[in-house]
Phi, psi and omega in degrees: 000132165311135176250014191282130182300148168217149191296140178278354173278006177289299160315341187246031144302127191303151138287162185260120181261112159289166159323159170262150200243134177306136143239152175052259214266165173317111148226206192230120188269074165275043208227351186221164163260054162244167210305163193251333176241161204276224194284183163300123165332128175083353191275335150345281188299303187323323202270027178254326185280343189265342171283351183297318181285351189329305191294347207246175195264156150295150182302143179343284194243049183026057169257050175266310179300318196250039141328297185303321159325292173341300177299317199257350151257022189077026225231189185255157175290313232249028146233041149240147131278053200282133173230212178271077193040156191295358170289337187271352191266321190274263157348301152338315172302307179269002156309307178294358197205339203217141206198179172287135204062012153274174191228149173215125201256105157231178187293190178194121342293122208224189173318112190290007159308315183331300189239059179257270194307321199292305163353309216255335126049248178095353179268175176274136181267147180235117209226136178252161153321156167238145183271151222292348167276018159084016192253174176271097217265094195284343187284317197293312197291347177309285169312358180248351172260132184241179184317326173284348178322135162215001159216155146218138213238093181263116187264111160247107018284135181289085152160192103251340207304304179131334173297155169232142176316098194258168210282355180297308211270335158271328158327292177302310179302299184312317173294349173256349174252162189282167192252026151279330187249147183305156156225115177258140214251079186278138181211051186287350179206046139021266186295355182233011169301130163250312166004057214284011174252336162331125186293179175227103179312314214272321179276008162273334167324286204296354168244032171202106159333295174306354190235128162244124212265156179238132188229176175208182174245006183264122172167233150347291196293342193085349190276043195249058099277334163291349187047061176245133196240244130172158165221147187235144184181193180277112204316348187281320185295330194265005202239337114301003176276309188303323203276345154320317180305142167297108197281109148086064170306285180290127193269179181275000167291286192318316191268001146316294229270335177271346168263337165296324164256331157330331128022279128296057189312296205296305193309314189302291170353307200252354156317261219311356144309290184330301175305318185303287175348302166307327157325299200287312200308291186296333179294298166325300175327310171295266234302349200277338164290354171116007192267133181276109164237143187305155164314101183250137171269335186259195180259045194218154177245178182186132166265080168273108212253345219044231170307289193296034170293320180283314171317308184335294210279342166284337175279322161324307201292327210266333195276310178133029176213119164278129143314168156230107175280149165232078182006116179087335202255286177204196175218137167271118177241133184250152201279122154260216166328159141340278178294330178292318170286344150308322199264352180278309210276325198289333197267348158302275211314350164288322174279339188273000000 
């Protein structure tokens, strides 16, 4: 045994459970949320011109990339960050802004990174409920921030559950807190907002000092084997984030294959019509077999299963589709293939 000291809130970190990963016979990995397809046309070929380079270091704080952010939200270079996806960018964040005897507020069950990150830290997590249609009760979480708050962490589409957080309803949440504490504003799955009531982050910058959006390319874009991440705010903020970020995170393959698909607008479009589609599909599908599912925004469904999450997600894996279970609570399912969500939907209708 080591006699080496470890900080205890390091030692009292949850682990973080990936998706479960295919082995031995074929099956279909609805188990992470990530794209069903590979990168964007041409985006390859860019990270193929870039290994030629292997040997030199990438730029420091990638700023090609983050020009190219920069351009496609309308935004200044010195209100981006970028990191190695978004959980390391989110930690950048609250690194900047939160310490020991500080508090950082999210919903609960929200993203399982939170409190990992808040954790590693030293602040205290502090957690409100989610109201019972799997959406985000921004009035409870308002009420769980006190004098010690130096964060609040809003995941919109929330998740695992799938709702997103609409713009009526942040307007009211923001007006109501001091504009000492952050609000990060996670929007990891963006692109898959259909809503049309859904807040819109990135026009929102400019009437909230306090707030900063978090965004990532593994999702949508295809890239979460490359890790590019981002955070857009206000240069005093992003200027502290930056001087925290891990100097040359992002390699220069990953900030290629992300300058590169920033790009390629149309090609996303119409992925991500498909997913949505599929979405509509797998969803419908549930409810028409009898399953109550939340409003989904992201490229994901949510199951509230309790105690049977886990049998649940085990009779998928024997039917040939993994699943993300969460042990008491639910189940995730991400819109993959065609044929895998069929076959997902036929062993749920046995089960409900």
């Amino acid at each position: 045994m080591t006699k080496v000291h470890l900080r205890p809130a390091v030692a009292a970190l949850p682990g973080y459970q990936a998706g479960a990963r295919p082995s031995g016979r074929l099956v279909y990995k609805l188990s992470s949320n990530e794209s069903p397809y590979p990168p964007l046309p041409g985006v390859m070929a860019a990270v193929a011109d870039s290994l030629a380079d292997l040997n030199r270091y990438p730029a420091m704080l990638a700023d090609d990339l983050v020009d190219g952010i920069a351009r496609f939200h309308d935004l200044e270079p010195g209100q981006v960050s970028v990191g190695a996806g978004s959980i390391s960018v989110l930690g950048h964040i609250l690194t900047a802004v939160a310490g020991e005897s500080d508090e950082v507020a999210y919903a609960w069950r929200s993203f399982e990174a939170y409190p990992i990150v808040v954790g590693v830290t030293g602040a205290r997590a502090v957690t409100a409920p989610l109201a019972p249609d799997g959406r985000l009760d921004l009035a409870a979480l308002s009420a769980h921030v006190t004098e010690r708050t130096r964060a609040v962490l809003v995941c919109s589409p929330n998740n695992p559950t799938g709702p997103a957080v609409r713009d009526d309803e942040f307007k009211r949440f923001m007006a109501g807190l001091p504009e000492s504490v952050l609000v990060v504003l996670d929007q990891a799955y963006a692109e898959f907002v259909t809503d049309p009531q859904a807040v819109r982050a990135v026009s929102a910058l400019a009437a909230y000092p306090n707030l900063v959006v978090l965004r990532t390319f593994s999702k949508a874009y295809g890239l979460a084997g490359l890790r590019v991440g981002y955070a857009l705010g206000r240069p005093r903020l992003i200027a502290a984030i930056r001087a925290v970020t891990t100097p040359f995170s992002v390699s220069a393959a990953a900030e290629m294959a992300a300058i590169t698909s920033l790009q390629l607008q149309d090609e996303l479009r119409e992925r991500v019509a498909g997913i949505v589609e599929r979405r509509t599909f797998l969803r419908e599908g549930l409810i028409a077999e009898g399953w109550e599912v939340p409003d989904a925004q992201g490229n994901f469904v949510w199951l509230e299963l309790g105690p049977e999450a886990a049998p649940f997600a085990d009779a998928c894996k024997r039917a040939g589709v993994l699943v993300r279970p969460f042990p008491n609570e639910g189940v995730r399912v991400s819109v993959g293939e065609q044929e895998g969500i069929e076959r997902f939907l036929e062993t749920a209708a046995t089960w409900v």
